[in-house]
One Martini backbone bead per residue (centre of mass of N, CA, C, O) as a GRO file, in nm:
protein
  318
    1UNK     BB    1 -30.175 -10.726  -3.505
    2UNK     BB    2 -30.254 -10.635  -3.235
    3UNK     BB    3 -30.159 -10.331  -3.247
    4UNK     BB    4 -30.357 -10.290  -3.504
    5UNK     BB    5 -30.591 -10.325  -3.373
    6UNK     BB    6 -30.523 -10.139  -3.093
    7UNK     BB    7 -30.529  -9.853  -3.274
    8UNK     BB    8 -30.812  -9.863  -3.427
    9UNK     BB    9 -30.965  -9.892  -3.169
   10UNK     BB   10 -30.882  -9.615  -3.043
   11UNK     BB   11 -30.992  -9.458  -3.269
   12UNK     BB   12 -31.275  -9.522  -3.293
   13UNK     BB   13 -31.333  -9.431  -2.997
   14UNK     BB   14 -31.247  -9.116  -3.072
   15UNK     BB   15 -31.481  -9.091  -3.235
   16UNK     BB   16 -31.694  -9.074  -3.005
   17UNK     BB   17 -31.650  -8.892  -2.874
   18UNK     BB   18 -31.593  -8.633  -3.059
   19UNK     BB   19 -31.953  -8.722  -3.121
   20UNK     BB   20 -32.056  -8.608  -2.832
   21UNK     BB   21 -31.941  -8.348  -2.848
   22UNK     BB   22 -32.142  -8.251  -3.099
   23UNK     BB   23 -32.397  -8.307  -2.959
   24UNK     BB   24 -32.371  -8.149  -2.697
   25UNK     BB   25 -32.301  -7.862  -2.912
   26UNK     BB   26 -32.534  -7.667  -3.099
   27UNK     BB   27 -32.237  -7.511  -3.249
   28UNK     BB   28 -32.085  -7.751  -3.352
   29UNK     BB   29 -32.345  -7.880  -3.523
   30UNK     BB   30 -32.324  -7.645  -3.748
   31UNK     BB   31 -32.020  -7.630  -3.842
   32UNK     BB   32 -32.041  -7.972  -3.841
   33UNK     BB   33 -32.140  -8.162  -4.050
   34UNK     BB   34 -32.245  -8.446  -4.105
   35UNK     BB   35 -32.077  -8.783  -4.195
   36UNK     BB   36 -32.036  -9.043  -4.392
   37UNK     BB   37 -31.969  -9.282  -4.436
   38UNK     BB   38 -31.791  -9.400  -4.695
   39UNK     BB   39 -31.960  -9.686  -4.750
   40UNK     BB   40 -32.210  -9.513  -4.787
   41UNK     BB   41 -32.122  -9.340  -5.039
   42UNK     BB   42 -32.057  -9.616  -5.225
   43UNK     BB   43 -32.368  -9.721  -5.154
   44UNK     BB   44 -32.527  -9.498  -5.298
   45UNK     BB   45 -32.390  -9.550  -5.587
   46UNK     BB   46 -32.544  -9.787  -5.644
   47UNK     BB   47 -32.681 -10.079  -5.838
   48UNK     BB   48 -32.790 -10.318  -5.998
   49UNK     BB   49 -32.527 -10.311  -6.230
   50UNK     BB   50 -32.340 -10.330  -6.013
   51UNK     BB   51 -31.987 -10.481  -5.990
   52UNK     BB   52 -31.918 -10.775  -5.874
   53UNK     BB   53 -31.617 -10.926  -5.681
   54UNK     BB   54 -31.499 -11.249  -5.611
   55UNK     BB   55 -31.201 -11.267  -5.355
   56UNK     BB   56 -31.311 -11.455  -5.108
   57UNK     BB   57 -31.293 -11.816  -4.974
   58UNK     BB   58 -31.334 -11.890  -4.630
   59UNK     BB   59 -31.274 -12.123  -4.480
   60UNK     BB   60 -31.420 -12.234  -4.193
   61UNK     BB   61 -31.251 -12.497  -3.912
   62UNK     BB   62 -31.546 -12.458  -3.742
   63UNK     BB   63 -31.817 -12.432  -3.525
   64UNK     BB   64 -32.095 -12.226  -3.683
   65UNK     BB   65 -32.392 -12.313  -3.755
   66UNK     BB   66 -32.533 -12.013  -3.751
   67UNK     BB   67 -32.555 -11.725  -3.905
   68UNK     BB   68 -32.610 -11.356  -3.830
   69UNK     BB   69 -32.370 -11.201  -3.773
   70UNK     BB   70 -32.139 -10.896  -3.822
   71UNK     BB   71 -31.821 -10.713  -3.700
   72UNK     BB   72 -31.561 -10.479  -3.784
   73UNK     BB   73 -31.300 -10.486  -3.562
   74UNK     BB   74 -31.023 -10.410  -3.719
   75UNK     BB   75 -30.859 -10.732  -3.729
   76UNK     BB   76 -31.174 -10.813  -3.679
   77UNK     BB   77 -31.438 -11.075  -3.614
   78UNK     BB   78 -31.762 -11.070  -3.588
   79UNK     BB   79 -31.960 -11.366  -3.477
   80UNK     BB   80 -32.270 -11.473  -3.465
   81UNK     BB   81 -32.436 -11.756  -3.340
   82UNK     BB   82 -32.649 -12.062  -3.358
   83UNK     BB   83 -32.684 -12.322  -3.158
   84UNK     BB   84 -32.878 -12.663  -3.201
   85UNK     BB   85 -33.040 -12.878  -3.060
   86UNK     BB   86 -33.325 -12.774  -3.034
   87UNK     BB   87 -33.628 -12.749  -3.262
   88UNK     BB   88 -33.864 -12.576  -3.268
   89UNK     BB   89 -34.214 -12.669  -3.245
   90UNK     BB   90 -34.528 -12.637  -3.384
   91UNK     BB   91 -34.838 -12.558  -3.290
   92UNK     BB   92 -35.167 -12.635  -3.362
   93UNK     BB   93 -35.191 -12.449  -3.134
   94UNK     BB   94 -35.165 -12.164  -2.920
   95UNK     BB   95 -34.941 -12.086  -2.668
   96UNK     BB   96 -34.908 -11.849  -2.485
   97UNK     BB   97 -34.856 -11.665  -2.754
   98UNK     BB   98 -34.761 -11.900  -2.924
   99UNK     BB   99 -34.650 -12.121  -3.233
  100UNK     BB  100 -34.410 -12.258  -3.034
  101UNK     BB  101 -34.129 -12.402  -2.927
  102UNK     BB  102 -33.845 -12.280  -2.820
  103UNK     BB  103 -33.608 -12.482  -2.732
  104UNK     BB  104 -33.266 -12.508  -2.804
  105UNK     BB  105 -32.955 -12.358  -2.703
  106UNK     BB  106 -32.655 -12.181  -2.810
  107UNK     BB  107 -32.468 -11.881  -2.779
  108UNK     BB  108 -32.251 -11.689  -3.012
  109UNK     BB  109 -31.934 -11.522  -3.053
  110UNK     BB  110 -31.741 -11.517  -3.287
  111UNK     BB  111 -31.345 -11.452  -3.279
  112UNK     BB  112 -31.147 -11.326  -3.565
  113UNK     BB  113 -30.954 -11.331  -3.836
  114UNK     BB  114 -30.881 -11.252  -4.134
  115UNK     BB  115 -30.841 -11.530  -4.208
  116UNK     BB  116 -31.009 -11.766  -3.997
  117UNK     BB  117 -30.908 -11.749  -3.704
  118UNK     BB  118 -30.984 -11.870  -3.409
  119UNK     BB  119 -30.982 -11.709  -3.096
  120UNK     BB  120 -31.301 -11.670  -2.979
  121UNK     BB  121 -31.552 -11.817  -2.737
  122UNK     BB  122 -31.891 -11.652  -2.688
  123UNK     BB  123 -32.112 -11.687  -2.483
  124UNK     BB  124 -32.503 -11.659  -2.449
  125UNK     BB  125 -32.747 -11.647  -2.240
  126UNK     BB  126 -33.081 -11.798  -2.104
  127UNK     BB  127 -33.212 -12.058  -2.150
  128UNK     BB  128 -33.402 -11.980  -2.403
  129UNK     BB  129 -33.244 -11.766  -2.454
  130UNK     BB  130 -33.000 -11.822  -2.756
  131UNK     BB  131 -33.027 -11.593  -2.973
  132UNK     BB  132 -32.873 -11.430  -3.209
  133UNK     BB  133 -32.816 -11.178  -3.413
  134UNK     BB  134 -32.769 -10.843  -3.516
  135UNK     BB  135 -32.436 -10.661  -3.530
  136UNK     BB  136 -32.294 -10.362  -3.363
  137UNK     BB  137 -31.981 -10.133  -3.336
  138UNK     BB  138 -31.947  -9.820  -3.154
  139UNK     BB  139 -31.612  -9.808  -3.065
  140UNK     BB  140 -31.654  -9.990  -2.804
  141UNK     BB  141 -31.900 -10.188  -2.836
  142UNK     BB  142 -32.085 -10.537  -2.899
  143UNK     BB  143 -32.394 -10.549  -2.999
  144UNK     BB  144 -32.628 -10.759  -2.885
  145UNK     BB  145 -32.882 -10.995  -2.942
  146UNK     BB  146 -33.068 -11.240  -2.741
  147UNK     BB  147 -33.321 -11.480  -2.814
  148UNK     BB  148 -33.611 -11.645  -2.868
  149UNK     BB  149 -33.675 -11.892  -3.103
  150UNK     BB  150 -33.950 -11.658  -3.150
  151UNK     BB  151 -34.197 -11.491  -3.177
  152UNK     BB  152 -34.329 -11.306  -2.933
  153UNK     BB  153 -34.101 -11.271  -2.701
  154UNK     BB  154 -33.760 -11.256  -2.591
  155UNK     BB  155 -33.492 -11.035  -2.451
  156UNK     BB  156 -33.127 -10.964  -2.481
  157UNK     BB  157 -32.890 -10.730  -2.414
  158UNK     BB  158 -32.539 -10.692  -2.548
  159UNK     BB  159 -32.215 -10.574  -2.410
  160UNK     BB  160 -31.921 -10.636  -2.552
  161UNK     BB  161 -31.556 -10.648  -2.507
  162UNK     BB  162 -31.359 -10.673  -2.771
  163UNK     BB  163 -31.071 -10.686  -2.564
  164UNK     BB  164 -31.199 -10.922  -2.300
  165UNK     BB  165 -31.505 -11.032  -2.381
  166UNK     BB  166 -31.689 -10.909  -2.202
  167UNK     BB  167 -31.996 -10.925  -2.074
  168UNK     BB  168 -32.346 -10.696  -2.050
  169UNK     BB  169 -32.644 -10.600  -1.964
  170UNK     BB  170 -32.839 -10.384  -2.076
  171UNK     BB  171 -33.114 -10.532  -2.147
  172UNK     BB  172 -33.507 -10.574  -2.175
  173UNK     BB  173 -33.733 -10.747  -2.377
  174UNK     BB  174 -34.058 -10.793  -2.525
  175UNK     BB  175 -33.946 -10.896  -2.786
  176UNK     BB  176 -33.786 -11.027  -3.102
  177UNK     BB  177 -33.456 -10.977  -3.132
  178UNK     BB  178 -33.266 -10.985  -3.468
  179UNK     BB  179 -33.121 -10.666  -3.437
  180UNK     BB  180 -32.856 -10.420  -3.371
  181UNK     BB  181 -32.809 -10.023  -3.343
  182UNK     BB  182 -32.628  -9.806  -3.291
  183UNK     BB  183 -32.551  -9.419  -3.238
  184UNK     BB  184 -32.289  -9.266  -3.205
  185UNK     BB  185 -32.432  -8.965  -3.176
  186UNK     BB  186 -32.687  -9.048  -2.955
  187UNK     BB  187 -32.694  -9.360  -2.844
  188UNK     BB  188 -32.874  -9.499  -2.963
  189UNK     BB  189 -33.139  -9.825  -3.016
  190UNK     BB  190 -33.165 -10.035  -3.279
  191UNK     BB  191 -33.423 -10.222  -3.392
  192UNK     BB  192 -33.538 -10.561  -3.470
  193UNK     BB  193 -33.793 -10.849  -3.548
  194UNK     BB  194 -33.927 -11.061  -3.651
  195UNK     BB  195 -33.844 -11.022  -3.970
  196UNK     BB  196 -33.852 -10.705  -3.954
  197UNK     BB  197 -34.192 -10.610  -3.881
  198UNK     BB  198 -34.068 -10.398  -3.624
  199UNK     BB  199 -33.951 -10.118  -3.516
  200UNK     BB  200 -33.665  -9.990  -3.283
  201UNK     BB  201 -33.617  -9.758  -2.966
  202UNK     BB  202 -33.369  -9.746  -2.705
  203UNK     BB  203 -33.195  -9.662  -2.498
  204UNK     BB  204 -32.890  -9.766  -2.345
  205UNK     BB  205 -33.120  -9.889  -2.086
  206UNK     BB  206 -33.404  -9.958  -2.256
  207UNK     BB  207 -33.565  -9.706  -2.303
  208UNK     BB  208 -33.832  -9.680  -2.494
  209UNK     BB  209 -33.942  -9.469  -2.775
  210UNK     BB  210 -33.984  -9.675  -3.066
  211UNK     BB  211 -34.257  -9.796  -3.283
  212UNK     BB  212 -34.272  -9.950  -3.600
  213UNK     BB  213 -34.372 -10.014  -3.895
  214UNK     BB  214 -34.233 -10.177  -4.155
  215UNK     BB  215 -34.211 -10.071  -4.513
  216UNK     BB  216 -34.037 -10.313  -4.571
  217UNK     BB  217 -34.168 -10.578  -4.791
  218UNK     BB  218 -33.904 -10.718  -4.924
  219UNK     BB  219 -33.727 -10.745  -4.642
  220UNK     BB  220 -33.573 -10.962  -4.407
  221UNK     BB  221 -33.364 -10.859  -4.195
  222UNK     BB  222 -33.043 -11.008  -4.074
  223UNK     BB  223 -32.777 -10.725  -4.076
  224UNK     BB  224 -32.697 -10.440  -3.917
  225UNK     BB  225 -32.506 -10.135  -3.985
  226UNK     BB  226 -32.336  -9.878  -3.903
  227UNK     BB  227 -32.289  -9.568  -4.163
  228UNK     BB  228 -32.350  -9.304  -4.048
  229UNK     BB  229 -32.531  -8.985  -3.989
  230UNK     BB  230 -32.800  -9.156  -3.948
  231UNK     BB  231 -32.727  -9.484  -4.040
  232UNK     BB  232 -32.814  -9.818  -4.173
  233UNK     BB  233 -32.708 -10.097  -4.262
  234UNK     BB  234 -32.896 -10.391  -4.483
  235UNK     BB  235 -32.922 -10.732  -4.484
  236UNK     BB  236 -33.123 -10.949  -4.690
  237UNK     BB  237 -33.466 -11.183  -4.724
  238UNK     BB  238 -33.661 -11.362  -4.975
  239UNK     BB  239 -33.929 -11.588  -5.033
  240UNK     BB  240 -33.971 -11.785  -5.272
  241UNK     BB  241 -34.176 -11.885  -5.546
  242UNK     BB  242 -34.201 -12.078  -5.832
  243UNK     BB  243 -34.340 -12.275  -6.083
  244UNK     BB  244 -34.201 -12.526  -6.020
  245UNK     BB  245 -34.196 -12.563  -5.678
  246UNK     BB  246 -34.004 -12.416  -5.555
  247UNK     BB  247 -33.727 -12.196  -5.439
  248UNK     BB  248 -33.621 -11.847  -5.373
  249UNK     BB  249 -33.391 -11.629  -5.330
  250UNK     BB  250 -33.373 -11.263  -5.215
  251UNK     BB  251 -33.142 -11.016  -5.231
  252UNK     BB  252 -33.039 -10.760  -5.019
  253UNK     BB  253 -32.952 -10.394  -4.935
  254UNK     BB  254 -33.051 -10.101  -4.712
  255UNK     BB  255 -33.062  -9.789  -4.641
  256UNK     BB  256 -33.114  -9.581  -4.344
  257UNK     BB  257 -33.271  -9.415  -4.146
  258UNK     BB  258 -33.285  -9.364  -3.816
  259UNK     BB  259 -33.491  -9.123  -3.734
  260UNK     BB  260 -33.760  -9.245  -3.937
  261UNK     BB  261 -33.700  -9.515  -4.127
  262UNK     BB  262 -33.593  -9.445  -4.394
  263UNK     BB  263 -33.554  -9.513  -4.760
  264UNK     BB  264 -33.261  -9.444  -4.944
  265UNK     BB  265 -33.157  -9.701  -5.020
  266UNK     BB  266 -33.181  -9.984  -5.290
  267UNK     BB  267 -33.054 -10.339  -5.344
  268UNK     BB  268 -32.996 -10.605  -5.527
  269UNK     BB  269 -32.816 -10.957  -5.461
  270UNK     BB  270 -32.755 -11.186  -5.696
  271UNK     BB  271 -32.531 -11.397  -5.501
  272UNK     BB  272 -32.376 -11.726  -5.468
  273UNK     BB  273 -32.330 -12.006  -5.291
  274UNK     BB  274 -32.230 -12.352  -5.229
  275UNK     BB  275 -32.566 -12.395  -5.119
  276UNK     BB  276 -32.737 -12.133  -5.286
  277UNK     BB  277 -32.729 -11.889  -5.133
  278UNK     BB  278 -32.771 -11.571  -5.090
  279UNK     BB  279 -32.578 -11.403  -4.907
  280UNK     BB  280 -32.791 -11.224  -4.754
  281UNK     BB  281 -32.915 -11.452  -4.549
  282UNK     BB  282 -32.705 -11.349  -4.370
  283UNK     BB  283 -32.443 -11.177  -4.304
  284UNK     BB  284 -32.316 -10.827  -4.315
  285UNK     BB  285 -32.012 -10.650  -4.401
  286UNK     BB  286 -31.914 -10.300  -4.445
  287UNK     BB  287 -31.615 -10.108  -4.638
  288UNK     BB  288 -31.361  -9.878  -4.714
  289UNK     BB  289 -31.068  -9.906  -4.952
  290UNK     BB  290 -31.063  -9.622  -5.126
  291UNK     BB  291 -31.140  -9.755  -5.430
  292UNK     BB  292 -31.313  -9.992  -5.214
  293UNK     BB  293 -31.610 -10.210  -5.225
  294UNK     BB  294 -31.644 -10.414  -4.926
  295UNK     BB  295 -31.792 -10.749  -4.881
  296UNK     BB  296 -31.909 -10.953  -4.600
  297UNK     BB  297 -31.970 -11.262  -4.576
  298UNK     BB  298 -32.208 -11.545  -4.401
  299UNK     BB  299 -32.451 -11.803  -4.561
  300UNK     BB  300 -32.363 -12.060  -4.420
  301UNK     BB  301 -32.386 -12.326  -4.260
  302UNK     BB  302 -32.219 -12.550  -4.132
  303UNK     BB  303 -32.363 -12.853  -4.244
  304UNK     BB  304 -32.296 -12.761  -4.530
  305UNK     BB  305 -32.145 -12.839  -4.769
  306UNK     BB  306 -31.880 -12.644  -4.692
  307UNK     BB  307 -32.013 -12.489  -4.475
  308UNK     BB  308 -31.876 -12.234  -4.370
  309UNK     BB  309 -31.803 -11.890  -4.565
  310UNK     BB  310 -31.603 -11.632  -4.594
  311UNK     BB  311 -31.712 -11.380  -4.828
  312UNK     BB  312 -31.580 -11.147  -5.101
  313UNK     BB  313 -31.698 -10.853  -5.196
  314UNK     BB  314 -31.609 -10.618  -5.494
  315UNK     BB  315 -31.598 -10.282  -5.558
  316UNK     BB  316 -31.571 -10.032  -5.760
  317UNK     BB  317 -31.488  -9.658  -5.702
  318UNK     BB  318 -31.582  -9.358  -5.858
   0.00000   0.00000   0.00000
């Protein structure tokens, strides 16, 4: 397994600079149009119809928290989750521009492999900043974003090395970076803030490009993945109210451009967890083997009913 790992990650690296080169020679990049990743090509084909069949329900049998984020990386699985000591408390009224106590905790991510057995646990954070939240693999490193758990707070970004485990700090942002994604092609690092009620873009130290406000009022992204082509995949939720005082959660997830933050395609996604929670409502993560589009959840955090669970559902490709 560890070859294959290591043969996948050197092949997905030789896809990157091969990218770059591409982006650097704008004769090469008229020859040669853009190509959507296969899993974005089968999940932009897809309806609110489309059927999901859950294949495997894999009990994680150690401490998982909260979970955030997924990257798939070869033969392994990077899940950030951040565990909580102290939950933040909110104040009566705002205190120095915040709406509650930042809290305590350590964020974490933990590496899998595809059995569900945990291989290795890298701690992140300093301080209150201790919130991991959406993350995604780039070729070379695994982008990880830690904030303190409150909106309008403040963010290290951290480039984690798949191979080594070593981690290092990108950048800092002065407000509460819920996940990002980098571009292959261009190298920016796309993110979202509390509840992705804003999107940014940023150089890959950290100099600001662009900040907007999100159009998609359906869903609080939860865990986005690069898609290929100038795009990337978002798994989200929203709370509802029942008529009968009750609440439900919306779960879905929706293609972006990049380039613009257009909604390209958008499915509901309407599977739920052994805890009752819609899958999309913590991480998840798109591949395709063949003719076959699977999806890697896990909804449910440590202590809920049955622990955490990565789920895997299942779709055939027309």
């Amino acid at each position: 397994m560890k070859r294959s790992w290591l043969v996948r990650a050197a092949a997905a690296i030789a896809s990157v600079a091969v990218a770059g080169a591409v982006v650097s020679t704008s004769s090469a990049t008229a020859r040669q149009p853009r190509r959507d990743d296969p899993a974005t090509v089968a999940f932009a084909a897809t309806t609110r119809s489309t059927s999901w069949t859950q294949v495997q329900k894999i009990a994680l049998r150690f401490p998982t928290y909260h979970p955030q984020g997924l990257a798939l990386v070869g033969d392994r699985i990077f899940l950030s989750t951040v565990e909580i000591l102290e939950a933040p408390v909110r104040y009566p009224a705002p205190v120095d521009g915040y709406d509650r106590t930042p809290g305590r905790g350590v964020g974490h991510v933990l590496v899998l492999d595809r059995q569900g057995t945990l291989l290795k646990d890298v701690t992140l954070g300093e301080g209150t900043v201790y919130h991991p939240g959406g993350i995604d693999f780039d070729g070379t490193s695994v982008w990880v974003p830690v904030a303190e758990y409150r909106p309008n707070s403040r963010a290290i970004v951290y480039r984690l090395d798949p191979r080594t485990y070593r981690a290092a700090e990108a950048f800092r942002v002065n407000d509460h970076v819920g996940g990002v994604v980098r571009d292959r092609e261009t190298g920016i690092v796309h993110g979202v803030s509390w509840g992705s009620r804003t999107l940014y873009a940023w150089s890959a130290n950290g100099r600001q490009l662009t900040r907007q406000a999100n159009e998609d009022h359906m869903l609080d992204y939860q865990d986005c993945d690069y898609a290929g082509a100038g795009k990337q995949i978002c798994g989200g939720v929203t709370g509802l109210a029942t008529a009968t005082g009750g609440s439900y959660e919306l779960g879905g997830i929706a293609l972006r451009d990049l380039s613009d933050n257009a909604i390209l395609h958008e499915i509901p996604f309407p599977k739920f967890s052994s805890a009752g929670h819609v899958v999309t409502r913590n991480p998840i993560a798109l591949e395709r083997t063949g003719s076959t589009l699977r999806m890697f959840t896990a909804p449910d955090d440590g202590e809920e009913v049955a622990g955490t669970e990565l789920i895997v559902f299942e779709s055939p490709v027309a």
